[in-house]
Backbone as JSON, one array per atom type, in Angstrom:
{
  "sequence": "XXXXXXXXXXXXXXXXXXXXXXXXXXXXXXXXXXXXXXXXXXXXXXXXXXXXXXXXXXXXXXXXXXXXXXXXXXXXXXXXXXXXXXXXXXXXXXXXXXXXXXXXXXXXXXXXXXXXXXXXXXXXX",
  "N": [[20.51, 15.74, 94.13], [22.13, 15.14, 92.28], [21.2, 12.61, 91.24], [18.44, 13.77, 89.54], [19.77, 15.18, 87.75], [20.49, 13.9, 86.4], [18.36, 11.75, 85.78], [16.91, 14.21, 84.13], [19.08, 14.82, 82.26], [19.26, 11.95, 81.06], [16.02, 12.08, 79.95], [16.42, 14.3, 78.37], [18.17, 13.8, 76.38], [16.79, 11.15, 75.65], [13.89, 12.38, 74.6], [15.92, 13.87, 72.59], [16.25, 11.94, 70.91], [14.04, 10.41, 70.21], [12.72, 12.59, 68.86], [15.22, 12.86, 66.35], [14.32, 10.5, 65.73], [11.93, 10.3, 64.34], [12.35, 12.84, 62.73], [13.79, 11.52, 60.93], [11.86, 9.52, 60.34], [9.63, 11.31, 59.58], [11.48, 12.27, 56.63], [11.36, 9.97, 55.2], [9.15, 9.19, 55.0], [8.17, 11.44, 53.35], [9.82, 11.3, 51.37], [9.02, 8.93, 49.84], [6.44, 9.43, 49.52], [7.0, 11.71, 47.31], [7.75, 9.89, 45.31], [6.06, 8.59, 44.35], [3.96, 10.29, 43.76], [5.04, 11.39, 41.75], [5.31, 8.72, 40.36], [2.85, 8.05, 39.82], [2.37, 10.31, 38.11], [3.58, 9.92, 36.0], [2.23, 7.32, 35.17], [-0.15, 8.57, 34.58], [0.55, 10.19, 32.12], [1.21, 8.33, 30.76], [-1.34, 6.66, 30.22], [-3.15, 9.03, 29.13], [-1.55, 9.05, 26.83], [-2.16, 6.36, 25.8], [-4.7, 6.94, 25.33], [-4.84, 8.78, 23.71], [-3.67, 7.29, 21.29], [-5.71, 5.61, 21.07], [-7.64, 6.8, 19.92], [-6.83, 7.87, 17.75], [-6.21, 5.47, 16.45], [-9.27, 4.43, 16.43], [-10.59, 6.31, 14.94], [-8.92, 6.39, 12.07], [-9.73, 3.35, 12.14], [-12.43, 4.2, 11.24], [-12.05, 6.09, 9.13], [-10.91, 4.07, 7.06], [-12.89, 2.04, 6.52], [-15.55, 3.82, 5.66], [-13.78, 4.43, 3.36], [-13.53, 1.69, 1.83], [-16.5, 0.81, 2.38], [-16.84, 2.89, -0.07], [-15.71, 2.38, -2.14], [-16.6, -0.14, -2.36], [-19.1, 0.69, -3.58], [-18.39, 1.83, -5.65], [-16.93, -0.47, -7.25], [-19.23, -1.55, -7.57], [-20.73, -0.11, -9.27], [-19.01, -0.64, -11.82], [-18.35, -2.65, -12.75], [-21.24, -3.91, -12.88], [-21.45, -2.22, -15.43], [-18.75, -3.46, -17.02], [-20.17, -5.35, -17.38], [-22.37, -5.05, -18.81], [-21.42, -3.98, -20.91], [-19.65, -6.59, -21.59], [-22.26, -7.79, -22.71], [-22.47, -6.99, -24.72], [-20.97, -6.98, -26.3], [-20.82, -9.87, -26.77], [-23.2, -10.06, -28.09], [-22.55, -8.7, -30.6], [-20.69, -10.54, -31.42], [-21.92, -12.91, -31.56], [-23.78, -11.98, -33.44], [-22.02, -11.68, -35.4], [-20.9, -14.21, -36.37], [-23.38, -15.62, -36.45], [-23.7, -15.05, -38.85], [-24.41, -14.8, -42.24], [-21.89, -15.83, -45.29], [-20.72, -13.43, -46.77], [-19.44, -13.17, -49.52], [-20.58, -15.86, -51.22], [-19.41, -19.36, -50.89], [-16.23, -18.53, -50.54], [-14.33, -18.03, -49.05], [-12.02, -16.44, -47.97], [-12.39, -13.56, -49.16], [-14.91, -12.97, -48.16], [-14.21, -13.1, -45.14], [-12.55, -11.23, -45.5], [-14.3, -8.37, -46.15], [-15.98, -8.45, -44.26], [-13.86, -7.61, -42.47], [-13.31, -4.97, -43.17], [-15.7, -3.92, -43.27], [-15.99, -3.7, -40.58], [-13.72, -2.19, -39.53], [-14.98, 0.05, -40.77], [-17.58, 0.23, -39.01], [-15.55, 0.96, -36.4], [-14.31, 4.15, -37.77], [-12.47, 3.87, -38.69], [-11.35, 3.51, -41.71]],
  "CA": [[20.4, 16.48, 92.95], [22.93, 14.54, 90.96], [20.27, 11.65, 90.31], [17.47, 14.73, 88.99], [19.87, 15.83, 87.01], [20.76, 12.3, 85.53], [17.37, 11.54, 84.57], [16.89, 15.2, 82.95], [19.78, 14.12, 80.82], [18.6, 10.8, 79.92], [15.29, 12.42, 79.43], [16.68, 15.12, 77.37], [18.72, 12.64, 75.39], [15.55, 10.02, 74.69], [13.56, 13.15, 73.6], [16.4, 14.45, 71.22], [16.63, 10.82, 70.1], [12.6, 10.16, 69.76], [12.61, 13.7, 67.62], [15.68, 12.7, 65.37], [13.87, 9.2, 64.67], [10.33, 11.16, 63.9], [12.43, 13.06, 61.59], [13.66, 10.91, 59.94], [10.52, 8.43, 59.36], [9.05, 12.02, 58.1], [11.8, 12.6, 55.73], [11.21, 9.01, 54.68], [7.58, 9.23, 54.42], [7.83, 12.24, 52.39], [10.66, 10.88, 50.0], [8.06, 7.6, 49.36], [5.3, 10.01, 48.84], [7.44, 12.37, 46.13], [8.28, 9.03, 44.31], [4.35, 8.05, 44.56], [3.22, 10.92, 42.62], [6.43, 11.19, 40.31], [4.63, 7.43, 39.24], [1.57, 8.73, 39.45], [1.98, 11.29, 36.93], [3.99, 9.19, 34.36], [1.38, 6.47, 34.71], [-1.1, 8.71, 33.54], [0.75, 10.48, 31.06], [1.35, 6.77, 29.7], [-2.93, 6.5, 29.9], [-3.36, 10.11, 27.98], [-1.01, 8.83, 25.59], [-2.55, 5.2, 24.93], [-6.1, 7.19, 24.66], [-4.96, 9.46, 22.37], [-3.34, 6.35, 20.17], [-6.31, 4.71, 20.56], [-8.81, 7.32, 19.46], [-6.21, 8.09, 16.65], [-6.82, 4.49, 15.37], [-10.47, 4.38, 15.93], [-10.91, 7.37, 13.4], [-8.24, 5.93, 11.1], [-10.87, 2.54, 11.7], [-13.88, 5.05, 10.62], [-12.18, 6.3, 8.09], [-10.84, 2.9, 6.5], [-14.62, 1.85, 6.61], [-15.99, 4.54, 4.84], [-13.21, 4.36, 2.32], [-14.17, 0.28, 1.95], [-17.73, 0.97, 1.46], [-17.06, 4.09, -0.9], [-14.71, 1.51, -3.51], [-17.83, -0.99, -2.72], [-20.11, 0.8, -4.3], [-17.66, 1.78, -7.41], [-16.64, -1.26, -7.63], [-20.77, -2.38, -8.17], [-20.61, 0.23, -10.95], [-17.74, -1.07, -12.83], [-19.16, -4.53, -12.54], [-22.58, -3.16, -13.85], [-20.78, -1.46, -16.94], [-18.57, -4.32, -17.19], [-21.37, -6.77, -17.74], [-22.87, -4.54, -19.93], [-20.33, -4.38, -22.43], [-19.21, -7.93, -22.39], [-23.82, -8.7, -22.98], [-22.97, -6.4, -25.93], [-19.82, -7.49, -27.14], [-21.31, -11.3, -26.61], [-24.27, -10.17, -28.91], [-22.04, -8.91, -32.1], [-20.05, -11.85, -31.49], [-22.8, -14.0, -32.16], [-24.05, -11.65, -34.84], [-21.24, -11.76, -36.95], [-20.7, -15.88, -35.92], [-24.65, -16.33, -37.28], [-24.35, -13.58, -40.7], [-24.16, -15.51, -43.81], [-20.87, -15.17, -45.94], [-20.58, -11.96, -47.25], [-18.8, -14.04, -50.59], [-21.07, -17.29, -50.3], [-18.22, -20.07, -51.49], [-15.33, -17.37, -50.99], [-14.07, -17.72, -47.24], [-10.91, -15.48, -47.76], [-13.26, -12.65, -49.19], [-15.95, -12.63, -46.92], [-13.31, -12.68, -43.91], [-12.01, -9.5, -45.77], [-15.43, -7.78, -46.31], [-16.33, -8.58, -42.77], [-12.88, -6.85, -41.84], [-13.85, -3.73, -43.89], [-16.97, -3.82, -42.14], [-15.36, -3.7, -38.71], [-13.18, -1.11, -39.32], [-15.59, 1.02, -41.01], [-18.31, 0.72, -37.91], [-15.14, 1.62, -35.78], [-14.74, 4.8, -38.33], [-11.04, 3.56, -39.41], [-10.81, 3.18, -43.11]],
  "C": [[21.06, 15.8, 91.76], [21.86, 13.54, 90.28], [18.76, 12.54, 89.72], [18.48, 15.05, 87.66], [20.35, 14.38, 85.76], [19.59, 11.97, 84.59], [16.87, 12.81, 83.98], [17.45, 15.24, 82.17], [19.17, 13.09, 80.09], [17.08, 11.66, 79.48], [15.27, 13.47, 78.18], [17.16, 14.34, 75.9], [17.51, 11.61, 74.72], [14.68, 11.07, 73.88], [14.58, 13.62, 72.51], [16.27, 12.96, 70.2], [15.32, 10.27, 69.24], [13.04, 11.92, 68.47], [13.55, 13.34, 66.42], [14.75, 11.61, 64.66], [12.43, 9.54, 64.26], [10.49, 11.92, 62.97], [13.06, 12.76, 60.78], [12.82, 9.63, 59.14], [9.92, 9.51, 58.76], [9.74, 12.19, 57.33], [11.7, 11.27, 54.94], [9.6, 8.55, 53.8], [7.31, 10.02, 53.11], [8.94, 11.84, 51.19], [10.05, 10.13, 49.35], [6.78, 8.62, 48.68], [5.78, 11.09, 47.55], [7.24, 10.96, 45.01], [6.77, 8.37, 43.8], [4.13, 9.04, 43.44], [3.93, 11.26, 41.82], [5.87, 9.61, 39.77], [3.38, 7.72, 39.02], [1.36, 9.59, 38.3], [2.89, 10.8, 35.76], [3.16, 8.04, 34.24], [0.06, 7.18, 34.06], [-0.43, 10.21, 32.71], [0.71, 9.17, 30.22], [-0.47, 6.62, 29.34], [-3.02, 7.77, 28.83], [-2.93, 9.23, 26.58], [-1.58, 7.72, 24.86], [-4.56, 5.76, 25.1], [-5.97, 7.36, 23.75], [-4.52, 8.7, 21.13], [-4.57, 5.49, 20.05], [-7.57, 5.2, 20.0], [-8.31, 7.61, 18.17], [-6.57, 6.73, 15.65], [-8.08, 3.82, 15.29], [-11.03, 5.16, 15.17], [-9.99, 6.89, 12.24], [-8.74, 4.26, 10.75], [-11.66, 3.29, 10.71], [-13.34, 5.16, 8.94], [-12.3, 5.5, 6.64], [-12.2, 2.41, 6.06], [-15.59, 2.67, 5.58], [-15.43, 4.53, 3.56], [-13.75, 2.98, 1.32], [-15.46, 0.52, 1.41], [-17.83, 1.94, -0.01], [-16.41, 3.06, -2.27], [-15.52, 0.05, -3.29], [-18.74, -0.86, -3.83], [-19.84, 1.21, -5.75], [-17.3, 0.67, -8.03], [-18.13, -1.61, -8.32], [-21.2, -1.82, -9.42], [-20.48, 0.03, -11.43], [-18.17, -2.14, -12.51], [-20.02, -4.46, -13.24], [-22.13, -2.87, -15.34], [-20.31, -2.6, -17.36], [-19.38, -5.69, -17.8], [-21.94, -6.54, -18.71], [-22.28, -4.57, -21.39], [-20.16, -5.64, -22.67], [-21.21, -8.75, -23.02], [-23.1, -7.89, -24.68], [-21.97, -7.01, -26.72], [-20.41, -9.05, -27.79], [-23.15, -11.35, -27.94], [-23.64, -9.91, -30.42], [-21.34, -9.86, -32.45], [-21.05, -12.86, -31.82], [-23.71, -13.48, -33.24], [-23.4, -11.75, -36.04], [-20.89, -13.43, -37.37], [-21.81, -16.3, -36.68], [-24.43, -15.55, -38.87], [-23.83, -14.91, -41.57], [-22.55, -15.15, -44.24], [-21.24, -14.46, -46.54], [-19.99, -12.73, -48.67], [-19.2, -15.25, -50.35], [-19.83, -18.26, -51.38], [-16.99, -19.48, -51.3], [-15.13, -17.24, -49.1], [-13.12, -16.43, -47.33], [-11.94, -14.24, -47.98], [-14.34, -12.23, -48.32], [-15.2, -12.48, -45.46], [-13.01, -11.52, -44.24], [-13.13, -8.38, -45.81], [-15.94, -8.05, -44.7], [-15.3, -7.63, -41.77], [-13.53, -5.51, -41.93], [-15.01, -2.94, -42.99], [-16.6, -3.11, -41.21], [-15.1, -2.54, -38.89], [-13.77, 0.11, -39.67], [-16.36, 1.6, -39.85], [-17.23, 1.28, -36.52], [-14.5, 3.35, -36.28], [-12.95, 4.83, -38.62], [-10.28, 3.8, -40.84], [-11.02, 4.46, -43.98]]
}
């Protein structure tokens, strides 16, 4: 009886010893798998976050873009106008450049009568 009861010890003993080391590879397993989805869920908070920065600066593209074309096409205005005035400016400038003297022999006078002029068609005098 003594050697029955020997190996029901050791057998008791290797099972308590197999069960401690079973629980602790599951408390090991399950500590690896907490830390798994604790990265898991800050790697995709980190993804949310670099969508939402990157949809933030593909509408702040769009908008840039739209802005760009919108100060394109003012700009082609003011260019237009621009041109216009200096054809017109560029035409009394060569009207008053061709006119006769106003005092023929008489430069100082006709520079002054030409002033007169001016300031009258700007409604000055």
């Amino acid at each position: 009886m003594g050697n029955l009861t020997t190996i029901a010890l050791t057998a008791a003993v290797l099972s308590s010893v197999a069960n401690v080391g079973q629980a602790w590879a599951y408390l090991n397993l399950r500590d690896e798998l907490a830390l798994a989805k604790a990265a898991t869920s800050t790697r995709e908070q980190e993804r949310d976050t670099a969508r939402q920065a990157a949809s933030a600066c593909s509408d702040a593209v769009d908008d840039l873009r739209t802005l760009a074309d919108q100060r394109t096409k003012d700009a082609a205005t003011a260019r237009a106008t621009a041109a216009a005035q200096a054809r017109a400016a560029a035409q009394r400038a060569d009207a008053i450049l061709t006119a006769p003297a106003a005092v023929p022999g008489n430069d100082c006078t006709s520079a002054q009568v030409r002033v007169e002029s001016w300031l009258q068609g700007r409604g000055q005098q």
